[in-house]
C-alpha positions, -999 to +999 in steps of 0.1 A: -602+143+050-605+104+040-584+112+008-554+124+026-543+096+042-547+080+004-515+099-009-483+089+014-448+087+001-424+053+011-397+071+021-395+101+043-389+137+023-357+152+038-352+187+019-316+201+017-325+232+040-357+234+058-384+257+047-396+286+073-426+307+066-435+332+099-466+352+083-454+382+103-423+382+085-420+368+048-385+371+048-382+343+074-374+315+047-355+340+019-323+325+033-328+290+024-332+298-011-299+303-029-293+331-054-284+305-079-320+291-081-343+301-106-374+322-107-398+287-105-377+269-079-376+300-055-413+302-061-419+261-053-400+264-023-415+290-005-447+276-015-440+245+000-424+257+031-457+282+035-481+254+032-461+228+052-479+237+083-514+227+079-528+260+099-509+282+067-530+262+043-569+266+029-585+250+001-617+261-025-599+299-022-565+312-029-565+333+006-588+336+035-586+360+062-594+354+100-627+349+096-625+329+068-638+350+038-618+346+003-595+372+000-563+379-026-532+363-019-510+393-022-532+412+001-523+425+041-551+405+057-543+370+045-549+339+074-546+309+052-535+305+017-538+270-006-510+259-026-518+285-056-518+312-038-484+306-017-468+302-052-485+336-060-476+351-031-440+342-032-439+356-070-446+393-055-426+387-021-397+376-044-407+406-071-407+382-098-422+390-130-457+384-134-464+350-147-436+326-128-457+311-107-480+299-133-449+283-154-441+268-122-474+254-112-472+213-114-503+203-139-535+201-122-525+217-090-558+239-086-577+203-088-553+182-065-550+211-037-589+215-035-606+179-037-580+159-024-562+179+001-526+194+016-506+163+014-509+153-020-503+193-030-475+192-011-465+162-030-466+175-062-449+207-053-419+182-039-416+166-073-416+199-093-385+208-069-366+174-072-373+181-110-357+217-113-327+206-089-315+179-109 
């Protein structure tokens, strides 16, 4: 997408822990999220780390399966989720309340992860993690 390569960051993102998302096993990146965070940053972080690898990530759907149909997030079939729906996601794998990941969403999120692409979501969930971890 010609838009991606708009949104770059000067200095190389280096998170504390890394971020591991195996979508055979959602527990994979439960133990690089402390029990001290709170219910938004645990949801941030495994969105991020879920939509890191550009083959976890979708756009114009929350969830698509295999053959690329739109499907729910929280569902057994999903392929490929956008940055919405790995927030929503995380909220049930976590079995958060109901709600979390939309206080956590960064403004315009829906807008930025569908017409302009991965990177800049991935951006914007970065800043809404630097924010809670100051």
């Amino acid at each position: 997408m010609p838009l991606d390569s708009a949104y770059t960051v000067d200095a190389p993102y280096v998170p504390a822990t890394l971020y591991v998302w195996k979508s055979d096993d959602p527990e994979a990146y439960l133990w690089t999220i402390a029990a001290t965070d709170t219910a938004e940053l645990k949801v941030l972080k495994a969105a991020y780390g879920r939509i890191k690898d550009p083959k976890n990530w979708c756009r114009a759907s929350y969830a698509v399966n295999l053959k690329g149909k739109p499907v729910s997030p929280l569902g057994y079939d999903v392929h490929r989720v956008c940055a919405v729906g790995a927030m929503k996601r995380a909220e049930q794998d976590f079995g958060l309340p109901s709600g979390t990941a939309h206080q956590a969403m960064p403004l315009n999120l829906v807008l930025v992860n569908t017409f302009i692409g991965r990177r800049a979501a991935l951006w914007m969930l970065r800043r809404a993690i630097d924010k809670r971890l100051v």
